[in-house]
PDB file of N, CA, C and O in Angstrom:
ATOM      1  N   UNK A   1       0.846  -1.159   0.000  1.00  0.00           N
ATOM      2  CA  UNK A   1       0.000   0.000   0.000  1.00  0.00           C
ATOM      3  C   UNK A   1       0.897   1.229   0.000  1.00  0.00           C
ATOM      4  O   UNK A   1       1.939   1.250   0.656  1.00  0.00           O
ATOM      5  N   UNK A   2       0.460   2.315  -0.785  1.00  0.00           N
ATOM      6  CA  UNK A   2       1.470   3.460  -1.001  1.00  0.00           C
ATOM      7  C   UNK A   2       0.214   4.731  -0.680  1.00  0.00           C
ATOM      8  O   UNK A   2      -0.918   4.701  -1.164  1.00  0.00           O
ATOM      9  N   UNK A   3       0.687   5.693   0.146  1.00  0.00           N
ATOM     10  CA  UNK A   3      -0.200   6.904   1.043  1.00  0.00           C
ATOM     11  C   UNK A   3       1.144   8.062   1.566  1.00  0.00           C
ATOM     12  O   UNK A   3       2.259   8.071   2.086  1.00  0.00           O
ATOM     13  N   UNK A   4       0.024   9.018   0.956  1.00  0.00           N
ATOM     14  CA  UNK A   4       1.114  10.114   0.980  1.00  0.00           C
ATOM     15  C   UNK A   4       1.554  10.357   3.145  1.00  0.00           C
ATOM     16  O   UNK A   4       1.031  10.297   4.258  1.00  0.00           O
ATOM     17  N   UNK A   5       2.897  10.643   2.407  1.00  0.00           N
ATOM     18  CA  UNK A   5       2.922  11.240   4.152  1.00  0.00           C
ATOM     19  C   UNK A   5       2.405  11.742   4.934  1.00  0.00           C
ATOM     20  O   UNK A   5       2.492  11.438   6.124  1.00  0.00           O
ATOM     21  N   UNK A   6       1.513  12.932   4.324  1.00  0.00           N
ATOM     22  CA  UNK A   6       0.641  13.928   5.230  1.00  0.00           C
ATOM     23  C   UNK A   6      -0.655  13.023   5.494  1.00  0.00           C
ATOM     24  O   UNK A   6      -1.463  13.651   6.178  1.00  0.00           O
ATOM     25  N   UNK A   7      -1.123  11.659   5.137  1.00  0.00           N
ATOM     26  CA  UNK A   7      -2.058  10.655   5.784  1.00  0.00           C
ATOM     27  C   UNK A   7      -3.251  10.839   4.706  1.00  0.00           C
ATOM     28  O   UNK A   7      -3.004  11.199   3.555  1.00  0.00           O
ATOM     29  N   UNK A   8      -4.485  10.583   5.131  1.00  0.00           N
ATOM     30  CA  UNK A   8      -5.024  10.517   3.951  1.00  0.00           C
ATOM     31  C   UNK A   8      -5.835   8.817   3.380  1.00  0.00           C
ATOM     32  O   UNK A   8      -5.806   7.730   3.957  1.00  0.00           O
ATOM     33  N   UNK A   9      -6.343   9.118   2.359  1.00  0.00           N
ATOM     34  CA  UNK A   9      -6.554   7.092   2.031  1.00  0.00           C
ATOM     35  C   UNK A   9      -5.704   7.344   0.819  1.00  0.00           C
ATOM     36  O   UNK A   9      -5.454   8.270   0.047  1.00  0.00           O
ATOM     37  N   UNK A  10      -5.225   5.507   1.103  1.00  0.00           N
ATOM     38  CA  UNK A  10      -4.085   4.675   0.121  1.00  0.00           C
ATOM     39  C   UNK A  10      -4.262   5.386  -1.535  1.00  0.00           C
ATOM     40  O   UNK A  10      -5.319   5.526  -2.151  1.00  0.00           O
ATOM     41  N   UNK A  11      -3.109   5.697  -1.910  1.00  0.00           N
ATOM     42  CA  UNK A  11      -2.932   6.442  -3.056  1.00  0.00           C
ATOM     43  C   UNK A  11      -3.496   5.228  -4.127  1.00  0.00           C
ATOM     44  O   UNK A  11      -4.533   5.241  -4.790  1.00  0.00           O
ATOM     45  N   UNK A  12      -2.296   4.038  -4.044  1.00  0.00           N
ATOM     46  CA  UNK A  12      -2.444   2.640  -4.763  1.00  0.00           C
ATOM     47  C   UNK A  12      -2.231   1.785  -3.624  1.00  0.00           C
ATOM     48  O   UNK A  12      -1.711   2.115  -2.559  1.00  0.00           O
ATOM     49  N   UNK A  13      -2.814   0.322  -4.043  1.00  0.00           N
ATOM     50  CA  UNK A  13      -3.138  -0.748  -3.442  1.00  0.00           C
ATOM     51  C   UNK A  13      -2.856  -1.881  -3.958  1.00  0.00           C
ATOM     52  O   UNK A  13      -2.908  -1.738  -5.179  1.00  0.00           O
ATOM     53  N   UNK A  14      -2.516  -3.203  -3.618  1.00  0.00           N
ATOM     54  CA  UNK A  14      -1.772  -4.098  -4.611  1.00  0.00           C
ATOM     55  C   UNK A  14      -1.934  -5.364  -3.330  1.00  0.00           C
ATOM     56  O   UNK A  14      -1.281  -5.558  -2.305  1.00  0.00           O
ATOM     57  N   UNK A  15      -3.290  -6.189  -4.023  1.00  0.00           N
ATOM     58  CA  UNK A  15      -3.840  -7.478  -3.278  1.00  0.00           C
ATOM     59  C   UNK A  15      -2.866  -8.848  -4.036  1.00  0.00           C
ATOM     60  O   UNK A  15      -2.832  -8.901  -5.265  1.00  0.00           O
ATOM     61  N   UNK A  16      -2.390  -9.514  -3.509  1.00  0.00           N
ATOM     62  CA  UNK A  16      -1.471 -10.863  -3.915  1.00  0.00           C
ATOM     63  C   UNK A  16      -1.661 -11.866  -3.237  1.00  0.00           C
ATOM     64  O   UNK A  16      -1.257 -12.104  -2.099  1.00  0.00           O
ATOM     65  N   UNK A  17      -2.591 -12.793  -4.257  1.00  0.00           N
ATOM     66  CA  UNK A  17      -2.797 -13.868  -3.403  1.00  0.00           C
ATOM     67  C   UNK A  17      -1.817 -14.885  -3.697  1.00  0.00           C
ATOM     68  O   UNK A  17      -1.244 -15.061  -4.773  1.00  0.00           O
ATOM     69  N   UNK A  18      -1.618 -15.876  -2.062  1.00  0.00           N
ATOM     70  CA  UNK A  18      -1.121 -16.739  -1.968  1.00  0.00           C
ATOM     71  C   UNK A  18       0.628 -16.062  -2.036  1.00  0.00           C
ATOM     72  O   UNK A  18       1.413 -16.720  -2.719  1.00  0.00           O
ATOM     73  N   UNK A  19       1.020 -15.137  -1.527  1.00  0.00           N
ATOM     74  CA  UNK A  19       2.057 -14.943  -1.598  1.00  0.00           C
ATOM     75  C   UNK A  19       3.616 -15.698  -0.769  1.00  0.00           C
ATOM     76  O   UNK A  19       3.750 -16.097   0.387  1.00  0.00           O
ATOM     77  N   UNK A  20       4.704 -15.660  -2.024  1.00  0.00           N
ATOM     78  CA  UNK A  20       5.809 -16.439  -1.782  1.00  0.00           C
ATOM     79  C   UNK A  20       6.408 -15.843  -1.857  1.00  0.00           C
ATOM     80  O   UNK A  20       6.410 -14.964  -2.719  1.00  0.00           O
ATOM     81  N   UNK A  21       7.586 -16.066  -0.630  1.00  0.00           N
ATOM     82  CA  UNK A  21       8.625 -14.921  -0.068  1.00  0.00           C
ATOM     83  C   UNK A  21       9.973 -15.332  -0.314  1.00  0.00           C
ATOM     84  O   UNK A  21      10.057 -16.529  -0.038  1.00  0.00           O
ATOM     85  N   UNK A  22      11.156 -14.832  -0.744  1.00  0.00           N
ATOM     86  CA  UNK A  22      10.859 -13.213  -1.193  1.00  0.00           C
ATOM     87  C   UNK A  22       9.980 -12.697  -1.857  1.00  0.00           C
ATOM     88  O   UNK A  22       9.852 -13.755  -2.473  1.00  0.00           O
ATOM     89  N   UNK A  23       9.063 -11.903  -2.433  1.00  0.00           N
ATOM     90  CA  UNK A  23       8.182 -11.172  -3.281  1.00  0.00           C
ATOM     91  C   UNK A  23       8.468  -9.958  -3.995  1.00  0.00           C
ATOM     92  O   UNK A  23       8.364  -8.827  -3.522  1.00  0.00           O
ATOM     93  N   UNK A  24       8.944 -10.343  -5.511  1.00  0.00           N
ATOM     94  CA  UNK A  24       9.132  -8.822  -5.898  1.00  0.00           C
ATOM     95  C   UNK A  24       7.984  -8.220  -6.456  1.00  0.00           C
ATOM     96  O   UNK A  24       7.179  -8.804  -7.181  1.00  0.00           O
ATOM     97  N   UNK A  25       7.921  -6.961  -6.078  1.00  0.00           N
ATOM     98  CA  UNK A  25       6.436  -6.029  -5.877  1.00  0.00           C
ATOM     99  C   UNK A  25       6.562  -4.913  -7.070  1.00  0.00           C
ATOM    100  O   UNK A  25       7.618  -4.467  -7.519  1.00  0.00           O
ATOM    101  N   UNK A  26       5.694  -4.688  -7.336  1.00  0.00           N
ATOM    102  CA  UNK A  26       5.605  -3.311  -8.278  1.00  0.00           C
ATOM    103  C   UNK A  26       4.533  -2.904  -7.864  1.00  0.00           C
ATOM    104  O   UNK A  26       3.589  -3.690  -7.782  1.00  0.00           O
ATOM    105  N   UNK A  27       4.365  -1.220  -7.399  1.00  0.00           N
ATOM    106  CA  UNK A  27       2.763  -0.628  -7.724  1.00  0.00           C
ATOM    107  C   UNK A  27       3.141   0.827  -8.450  1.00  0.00           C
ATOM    108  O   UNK A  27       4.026   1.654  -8.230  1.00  0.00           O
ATOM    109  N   UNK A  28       2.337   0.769  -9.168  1.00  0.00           N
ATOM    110  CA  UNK A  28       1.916   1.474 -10.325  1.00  0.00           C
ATOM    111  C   UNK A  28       0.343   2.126 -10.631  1.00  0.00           C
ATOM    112  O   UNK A  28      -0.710   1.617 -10.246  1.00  0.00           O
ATOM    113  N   UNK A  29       0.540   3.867 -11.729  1.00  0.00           N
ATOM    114  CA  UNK A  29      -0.614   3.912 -11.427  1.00  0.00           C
ATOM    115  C   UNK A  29      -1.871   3.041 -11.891  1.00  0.00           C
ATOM    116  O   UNK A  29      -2.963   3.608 -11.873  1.00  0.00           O
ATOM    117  N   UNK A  30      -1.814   1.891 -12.247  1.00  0.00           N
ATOM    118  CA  UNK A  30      -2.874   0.919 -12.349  1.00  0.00           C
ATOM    119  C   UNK A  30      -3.340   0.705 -11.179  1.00  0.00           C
ATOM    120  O   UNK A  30      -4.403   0.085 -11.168  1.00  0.00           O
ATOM    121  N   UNK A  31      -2.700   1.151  -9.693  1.00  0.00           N
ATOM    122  CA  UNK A  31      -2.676   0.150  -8.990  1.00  0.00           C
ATOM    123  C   UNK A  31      -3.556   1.179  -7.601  1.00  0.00           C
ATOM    124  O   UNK A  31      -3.641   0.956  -6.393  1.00  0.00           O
ATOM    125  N   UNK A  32      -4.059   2.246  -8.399  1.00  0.00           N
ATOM    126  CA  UNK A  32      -4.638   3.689  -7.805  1.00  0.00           C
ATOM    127  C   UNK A  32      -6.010   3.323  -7.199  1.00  0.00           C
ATOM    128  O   UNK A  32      -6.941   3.095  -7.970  1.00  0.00           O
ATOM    129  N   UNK A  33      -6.202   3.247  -5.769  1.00  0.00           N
ATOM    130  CA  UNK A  33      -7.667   3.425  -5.365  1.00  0.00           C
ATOM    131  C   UNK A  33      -8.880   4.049  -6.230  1.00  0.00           C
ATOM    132  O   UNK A  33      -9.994   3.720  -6.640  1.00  0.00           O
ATOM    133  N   UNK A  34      -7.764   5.435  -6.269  1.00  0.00           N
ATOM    134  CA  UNK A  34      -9.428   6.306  -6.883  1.00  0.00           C
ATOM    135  C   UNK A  34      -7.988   6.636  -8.278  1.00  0.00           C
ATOM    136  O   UNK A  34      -6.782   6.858  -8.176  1.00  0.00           O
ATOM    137  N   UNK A  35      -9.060   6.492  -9.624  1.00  0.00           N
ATOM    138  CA  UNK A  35      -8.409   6.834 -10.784  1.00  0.00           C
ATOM    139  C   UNK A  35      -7.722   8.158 -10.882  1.00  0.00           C
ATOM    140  O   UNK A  35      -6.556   8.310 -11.249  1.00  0.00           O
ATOM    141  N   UNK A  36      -8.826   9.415 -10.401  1.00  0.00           N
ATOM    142  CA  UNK A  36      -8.263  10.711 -10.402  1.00  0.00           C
ATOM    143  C   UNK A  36      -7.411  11.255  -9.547  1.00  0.00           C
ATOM    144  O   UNK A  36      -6.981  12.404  -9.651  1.00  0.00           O
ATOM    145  N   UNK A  37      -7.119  10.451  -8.649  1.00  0.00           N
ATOM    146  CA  UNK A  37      -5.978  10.716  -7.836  1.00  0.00           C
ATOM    147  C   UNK A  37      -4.571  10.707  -8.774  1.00  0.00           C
ATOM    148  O   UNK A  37      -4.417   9.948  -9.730  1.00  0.00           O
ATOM    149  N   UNK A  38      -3.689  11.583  -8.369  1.00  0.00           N
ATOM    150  CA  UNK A  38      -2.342  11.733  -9.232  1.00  0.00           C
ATOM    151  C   UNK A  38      -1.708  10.415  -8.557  1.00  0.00           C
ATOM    152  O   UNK A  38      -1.986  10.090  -7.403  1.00  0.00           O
ATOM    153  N   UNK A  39      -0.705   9.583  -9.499  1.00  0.00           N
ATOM    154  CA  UNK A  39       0.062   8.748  -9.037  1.00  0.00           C
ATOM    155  C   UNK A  39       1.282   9.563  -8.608  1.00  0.00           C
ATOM    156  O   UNK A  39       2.059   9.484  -9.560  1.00  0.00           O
ATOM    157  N   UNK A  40       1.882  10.371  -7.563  1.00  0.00           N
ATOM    158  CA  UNK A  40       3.003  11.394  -7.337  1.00  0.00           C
ATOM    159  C   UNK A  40       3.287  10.453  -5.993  1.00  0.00           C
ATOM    160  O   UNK A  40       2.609   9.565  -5.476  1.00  0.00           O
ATOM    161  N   UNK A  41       4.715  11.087  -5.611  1.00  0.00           N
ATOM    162  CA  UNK A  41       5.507  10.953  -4.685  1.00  0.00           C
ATOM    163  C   UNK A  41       5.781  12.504  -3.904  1.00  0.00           C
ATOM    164  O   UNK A  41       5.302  13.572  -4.284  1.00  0.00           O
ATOM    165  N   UNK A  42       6.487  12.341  -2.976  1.00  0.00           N
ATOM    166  CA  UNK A  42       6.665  10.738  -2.453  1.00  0.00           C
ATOM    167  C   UNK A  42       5.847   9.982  -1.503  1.00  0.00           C
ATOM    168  O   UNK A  42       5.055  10.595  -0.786  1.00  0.00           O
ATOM    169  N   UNK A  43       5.966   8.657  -1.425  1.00  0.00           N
ATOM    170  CA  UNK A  43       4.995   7.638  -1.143  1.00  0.00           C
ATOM    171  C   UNK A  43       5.779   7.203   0.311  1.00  0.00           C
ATOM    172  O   UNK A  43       6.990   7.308   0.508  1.00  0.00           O
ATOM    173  N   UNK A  44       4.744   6.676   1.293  1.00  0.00           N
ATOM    174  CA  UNK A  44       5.122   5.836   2.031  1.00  0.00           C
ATOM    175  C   UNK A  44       4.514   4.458   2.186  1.00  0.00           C
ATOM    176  O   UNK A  44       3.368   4.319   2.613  1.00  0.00           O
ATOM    177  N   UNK A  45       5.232   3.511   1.861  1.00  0.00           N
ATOM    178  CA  UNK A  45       4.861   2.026   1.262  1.00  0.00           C
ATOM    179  C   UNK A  45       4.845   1.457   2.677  1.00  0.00           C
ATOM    180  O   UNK A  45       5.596   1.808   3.587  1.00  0.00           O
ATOM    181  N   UNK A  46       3.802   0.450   2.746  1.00  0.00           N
ATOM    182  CA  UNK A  46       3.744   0.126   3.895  1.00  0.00           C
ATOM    183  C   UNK A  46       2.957  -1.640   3.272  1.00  0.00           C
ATOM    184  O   UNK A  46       2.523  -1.611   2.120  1.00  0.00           O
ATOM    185  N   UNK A  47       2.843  -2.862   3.966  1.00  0.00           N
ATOM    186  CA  UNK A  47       2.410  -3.543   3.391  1.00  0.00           C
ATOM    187  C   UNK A  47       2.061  -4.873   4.643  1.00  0.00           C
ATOM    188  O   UNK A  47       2.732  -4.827   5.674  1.00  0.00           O
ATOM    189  N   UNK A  48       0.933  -6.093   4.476  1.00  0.00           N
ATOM    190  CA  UNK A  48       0.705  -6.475   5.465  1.00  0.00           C
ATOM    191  C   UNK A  48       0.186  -7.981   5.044  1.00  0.00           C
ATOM    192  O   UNK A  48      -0.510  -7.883   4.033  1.00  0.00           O
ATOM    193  N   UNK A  49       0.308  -9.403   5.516  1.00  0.00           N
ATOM    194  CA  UNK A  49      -0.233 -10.365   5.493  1.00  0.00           C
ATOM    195  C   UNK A  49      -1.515 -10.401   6.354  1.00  0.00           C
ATOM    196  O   UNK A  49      -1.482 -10.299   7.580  1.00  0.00           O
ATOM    197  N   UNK A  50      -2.344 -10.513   5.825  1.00  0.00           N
ATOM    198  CA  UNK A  50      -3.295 -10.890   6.706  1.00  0.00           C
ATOM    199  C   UNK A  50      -3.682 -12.008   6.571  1.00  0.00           C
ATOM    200  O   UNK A  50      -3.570 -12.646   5.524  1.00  0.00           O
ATOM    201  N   UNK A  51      -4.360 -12.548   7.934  1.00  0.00           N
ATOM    202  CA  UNK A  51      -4.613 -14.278   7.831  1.00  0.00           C
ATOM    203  C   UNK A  51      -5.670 -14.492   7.814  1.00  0.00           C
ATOM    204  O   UNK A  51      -5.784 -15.715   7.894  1.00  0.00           O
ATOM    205  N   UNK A  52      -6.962 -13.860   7.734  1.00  0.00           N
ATOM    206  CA  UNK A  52      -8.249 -13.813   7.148  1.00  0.00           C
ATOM    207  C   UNK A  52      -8.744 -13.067   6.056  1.00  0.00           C
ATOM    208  O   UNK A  52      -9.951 -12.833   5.988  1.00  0.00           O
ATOM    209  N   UNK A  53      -7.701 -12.537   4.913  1.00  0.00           N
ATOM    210  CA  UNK A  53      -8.371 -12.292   3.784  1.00  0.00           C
ATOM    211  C   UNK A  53      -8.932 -11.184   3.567  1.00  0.00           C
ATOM    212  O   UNK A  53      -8.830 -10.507   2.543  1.00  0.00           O
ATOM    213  N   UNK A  54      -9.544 -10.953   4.509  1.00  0.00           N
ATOM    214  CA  UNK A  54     -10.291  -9.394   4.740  1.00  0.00           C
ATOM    215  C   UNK A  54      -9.309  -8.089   5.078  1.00  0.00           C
ATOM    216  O   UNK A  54      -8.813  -7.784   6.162  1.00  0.00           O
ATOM    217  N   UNK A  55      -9.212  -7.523   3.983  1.00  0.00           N
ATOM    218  CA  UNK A  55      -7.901  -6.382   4.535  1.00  0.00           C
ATOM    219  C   UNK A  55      -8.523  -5.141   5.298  1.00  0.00           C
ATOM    220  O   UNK A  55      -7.832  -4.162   5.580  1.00  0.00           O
ATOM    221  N   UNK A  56      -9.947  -5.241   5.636  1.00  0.00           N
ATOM    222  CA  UNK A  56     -10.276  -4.114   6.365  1.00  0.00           C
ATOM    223  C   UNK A  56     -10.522  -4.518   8.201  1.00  0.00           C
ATOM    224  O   UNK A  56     -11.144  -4.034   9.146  1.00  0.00           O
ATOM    225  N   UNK A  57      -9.857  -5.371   8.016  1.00  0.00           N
ATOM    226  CA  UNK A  57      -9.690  -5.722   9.552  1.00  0.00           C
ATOM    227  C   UNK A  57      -8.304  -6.100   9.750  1.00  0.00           C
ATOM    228  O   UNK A  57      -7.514  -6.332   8.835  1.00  0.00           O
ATOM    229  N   UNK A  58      -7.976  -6.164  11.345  1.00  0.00           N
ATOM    230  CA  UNK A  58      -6.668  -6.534  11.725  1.00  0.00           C
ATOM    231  C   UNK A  58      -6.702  -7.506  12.776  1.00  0.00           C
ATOM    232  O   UNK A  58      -7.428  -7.422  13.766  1.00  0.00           O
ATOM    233  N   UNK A  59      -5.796  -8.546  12.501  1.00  0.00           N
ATOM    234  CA  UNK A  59      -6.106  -9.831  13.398  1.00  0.00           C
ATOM    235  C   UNK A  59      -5.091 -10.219  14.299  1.00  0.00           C
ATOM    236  O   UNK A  59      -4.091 -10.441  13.616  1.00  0.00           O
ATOM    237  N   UNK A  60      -4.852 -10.410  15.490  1.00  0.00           N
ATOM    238  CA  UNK A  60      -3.917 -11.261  15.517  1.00  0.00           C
ATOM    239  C   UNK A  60      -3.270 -12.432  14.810  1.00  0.00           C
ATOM    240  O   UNK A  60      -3.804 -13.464  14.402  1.00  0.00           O
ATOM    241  N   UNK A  61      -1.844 -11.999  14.745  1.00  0.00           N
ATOM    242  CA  UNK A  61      -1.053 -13.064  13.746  1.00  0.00           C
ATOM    243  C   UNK A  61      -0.635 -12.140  12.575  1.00  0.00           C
ATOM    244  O   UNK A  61       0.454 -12.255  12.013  1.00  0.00           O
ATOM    245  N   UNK A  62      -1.595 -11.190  12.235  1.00  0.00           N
ATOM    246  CA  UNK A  62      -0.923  -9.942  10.656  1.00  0.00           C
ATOM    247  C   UNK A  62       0.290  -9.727  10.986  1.00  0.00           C
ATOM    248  O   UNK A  62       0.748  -9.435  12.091  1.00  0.00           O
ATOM    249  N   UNK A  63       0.946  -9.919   9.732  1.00  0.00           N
ATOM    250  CA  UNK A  63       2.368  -9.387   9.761  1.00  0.00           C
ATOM    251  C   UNK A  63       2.565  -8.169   9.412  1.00  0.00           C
ATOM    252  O   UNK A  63       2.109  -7.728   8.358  1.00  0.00           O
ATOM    253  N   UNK A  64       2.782  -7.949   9.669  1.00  0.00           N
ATOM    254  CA  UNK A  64       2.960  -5.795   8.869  1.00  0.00           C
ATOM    255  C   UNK A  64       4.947  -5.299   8.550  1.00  0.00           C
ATOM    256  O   UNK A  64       5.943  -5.630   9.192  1.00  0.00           O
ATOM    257  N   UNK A  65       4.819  -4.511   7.433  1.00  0.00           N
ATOM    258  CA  UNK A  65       6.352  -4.134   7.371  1.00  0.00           C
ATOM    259  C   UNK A  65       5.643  -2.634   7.295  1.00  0.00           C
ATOM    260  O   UNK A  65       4.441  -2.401   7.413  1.00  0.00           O
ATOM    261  N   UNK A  66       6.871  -1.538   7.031  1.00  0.00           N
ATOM    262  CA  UNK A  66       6.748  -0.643   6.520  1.00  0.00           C
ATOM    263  C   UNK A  66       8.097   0.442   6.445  1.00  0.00           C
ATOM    264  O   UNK A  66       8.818   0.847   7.357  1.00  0.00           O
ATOM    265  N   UNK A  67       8.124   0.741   4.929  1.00  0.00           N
ATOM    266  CA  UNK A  67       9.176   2.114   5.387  1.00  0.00           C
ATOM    267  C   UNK A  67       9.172   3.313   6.221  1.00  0.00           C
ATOM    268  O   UNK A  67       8.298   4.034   6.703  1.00  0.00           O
ATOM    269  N   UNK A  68      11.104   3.262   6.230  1.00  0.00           N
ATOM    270  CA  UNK A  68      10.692   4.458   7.229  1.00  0.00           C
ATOM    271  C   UNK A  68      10.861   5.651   7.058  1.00  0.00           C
ATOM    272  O   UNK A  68      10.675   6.443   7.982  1.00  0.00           O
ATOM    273  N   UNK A  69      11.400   6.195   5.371  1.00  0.00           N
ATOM    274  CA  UNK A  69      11.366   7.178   4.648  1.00  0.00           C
ATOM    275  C   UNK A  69      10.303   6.668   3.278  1.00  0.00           C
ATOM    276  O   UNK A  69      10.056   5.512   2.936  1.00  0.00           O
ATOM    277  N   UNK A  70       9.801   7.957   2.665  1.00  0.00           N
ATOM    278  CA  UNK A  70       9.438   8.030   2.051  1.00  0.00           C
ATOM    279  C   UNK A  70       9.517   7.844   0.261  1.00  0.00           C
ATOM    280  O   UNK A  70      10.077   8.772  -0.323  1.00  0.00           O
ATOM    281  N   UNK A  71       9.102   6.951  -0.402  1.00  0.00           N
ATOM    282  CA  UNK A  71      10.215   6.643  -1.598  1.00  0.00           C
ATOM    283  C   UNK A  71       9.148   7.468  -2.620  1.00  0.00           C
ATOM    284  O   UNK A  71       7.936   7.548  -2.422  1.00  0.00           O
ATOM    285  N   UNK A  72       9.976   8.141  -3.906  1.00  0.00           N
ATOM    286  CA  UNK A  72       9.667   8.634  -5.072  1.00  0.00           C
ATOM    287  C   UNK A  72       8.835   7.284  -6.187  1.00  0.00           C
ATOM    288  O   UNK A  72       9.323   6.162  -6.052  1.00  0.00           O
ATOM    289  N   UNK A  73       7.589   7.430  -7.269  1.00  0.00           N
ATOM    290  CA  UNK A  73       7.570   6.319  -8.015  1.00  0.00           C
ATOM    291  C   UNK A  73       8.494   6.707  -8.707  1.00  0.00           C
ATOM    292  O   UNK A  73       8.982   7.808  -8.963  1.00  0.00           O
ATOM    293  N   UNK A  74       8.869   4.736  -9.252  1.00  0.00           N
ATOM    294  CA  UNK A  74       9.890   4.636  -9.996  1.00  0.00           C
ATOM    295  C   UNK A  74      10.787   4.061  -9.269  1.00  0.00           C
ATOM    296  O   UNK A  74      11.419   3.066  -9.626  1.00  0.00           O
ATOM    297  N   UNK A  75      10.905   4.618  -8.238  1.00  0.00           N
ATOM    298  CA  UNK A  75      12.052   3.887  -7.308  1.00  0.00           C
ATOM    299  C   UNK A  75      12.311   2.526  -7.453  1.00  0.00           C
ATOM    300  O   UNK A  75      11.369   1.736  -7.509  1.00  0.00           O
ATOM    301  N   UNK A  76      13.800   2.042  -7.542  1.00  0.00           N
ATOM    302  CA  UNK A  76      13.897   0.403  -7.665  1.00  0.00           C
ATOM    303  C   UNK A  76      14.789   0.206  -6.145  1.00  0.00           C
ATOM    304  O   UNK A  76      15.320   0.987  -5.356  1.00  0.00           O
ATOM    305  N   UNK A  77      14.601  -1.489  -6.240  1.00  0.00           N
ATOM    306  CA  UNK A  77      15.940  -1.756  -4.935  1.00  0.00           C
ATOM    307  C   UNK A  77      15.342  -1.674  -3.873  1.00  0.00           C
ATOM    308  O   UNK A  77      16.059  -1.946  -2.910  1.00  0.00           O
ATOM    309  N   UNK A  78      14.080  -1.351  -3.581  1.00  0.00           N
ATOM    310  CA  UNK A  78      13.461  -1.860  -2.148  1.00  0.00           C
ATOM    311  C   UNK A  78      13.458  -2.337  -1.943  1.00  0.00           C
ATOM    312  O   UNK A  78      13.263  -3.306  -2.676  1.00  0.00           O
ATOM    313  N   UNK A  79      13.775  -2.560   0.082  1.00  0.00           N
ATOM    314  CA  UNK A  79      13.227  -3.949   0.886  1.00  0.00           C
ATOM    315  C   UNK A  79      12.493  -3.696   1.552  1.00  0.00           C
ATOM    316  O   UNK A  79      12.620  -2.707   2.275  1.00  0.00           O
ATOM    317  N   UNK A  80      11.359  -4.527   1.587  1.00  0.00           N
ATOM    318  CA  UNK A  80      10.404  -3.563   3.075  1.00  0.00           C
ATOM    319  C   UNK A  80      10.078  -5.464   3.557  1.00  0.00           C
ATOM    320  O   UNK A  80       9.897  -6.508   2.929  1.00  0.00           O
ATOM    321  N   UNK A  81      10.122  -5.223   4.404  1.00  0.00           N
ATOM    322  CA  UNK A  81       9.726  -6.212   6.008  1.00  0.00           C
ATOM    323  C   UNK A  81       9.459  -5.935   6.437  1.00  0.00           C
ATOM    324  O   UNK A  81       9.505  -4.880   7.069  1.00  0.00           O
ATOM    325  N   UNK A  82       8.580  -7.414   6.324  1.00  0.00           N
ATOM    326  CA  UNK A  82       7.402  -7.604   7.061  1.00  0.00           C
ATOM    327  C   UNK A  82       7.866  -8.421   8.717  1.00  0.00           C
ATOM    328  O   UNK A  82       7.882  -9.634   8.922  1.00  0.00           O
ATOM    329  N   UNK A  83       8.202  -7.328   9.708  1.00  0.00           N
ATOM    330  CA  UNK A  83       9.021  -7.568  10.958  1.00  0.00           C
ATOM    331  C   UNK A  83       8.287  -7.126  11.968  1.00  0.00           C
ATOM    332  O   UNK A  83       8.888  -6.827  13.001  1.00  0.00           O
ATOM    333  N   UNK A  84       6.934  -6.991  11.917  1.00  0.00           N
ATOM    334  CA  UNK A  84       6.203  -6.732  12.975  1.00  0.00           C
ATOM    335  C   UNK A  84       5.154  -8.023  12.978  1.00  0.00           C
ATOM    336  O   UNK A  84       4.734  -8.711  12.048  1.00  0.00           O
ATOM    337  N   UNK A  85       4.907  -8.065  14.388  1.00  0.00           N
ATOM    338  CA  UNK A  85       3.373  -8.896  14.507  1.00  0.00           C
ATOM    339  C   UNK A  85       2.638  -8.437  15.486  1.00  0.00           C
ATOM    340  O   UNK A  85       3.060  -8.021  16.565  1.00  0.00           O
ATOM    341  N   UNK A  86       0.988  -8.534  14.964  1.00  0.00           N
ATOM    342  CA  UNK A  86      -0.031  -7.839  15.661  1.00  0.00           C
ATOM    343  C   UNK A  86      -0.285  -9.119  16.792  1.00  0.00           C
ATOM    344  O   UNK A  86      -1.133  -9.003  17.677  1.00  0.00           O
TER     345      UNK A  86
END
């Protein structure tokens, strides 16, 4: 999930099922909640397993990563980990 710094809802969003780790990720503006939203930076990517499917809840057991600066699109060479648990 990519959301501007100043907070706000998710710029783009990017659902992957059945995911295998490592995972290389791309989001793009295909990948835009609302169409008319600008795809701009910079972004703070943040991203989460959940173990019931439903991403509008949070469960015990979600894994969550997130950066801790803000990246430009386009950016290559990210790692983000997933090093937290709820």
């Amino acid at each position: 999930m990519a959301r501007r710094p100043g907070g706000g809802p998710p710029v783009a969003v990017k659902r992957i099922s059945e995911p295998r780790f490592p995972l290389p990720f791309e989001l793009g503006p295909g990948d835009r909640m609302i169409q008319a939203i600008p795809f701009e930076g910079p972004l703070l990517l943040t991203a989460r397993v959940d173990g019931d499917g439903n991403a509008t809840s949070r469960e015990p057991g979600d894994l969550l990563g997130s950066l801790a600066d803000p990246v430009d699109p386009g950016a290559s060479g990210i790692t983000l980990r997933l090093d937290q648990k709820l």
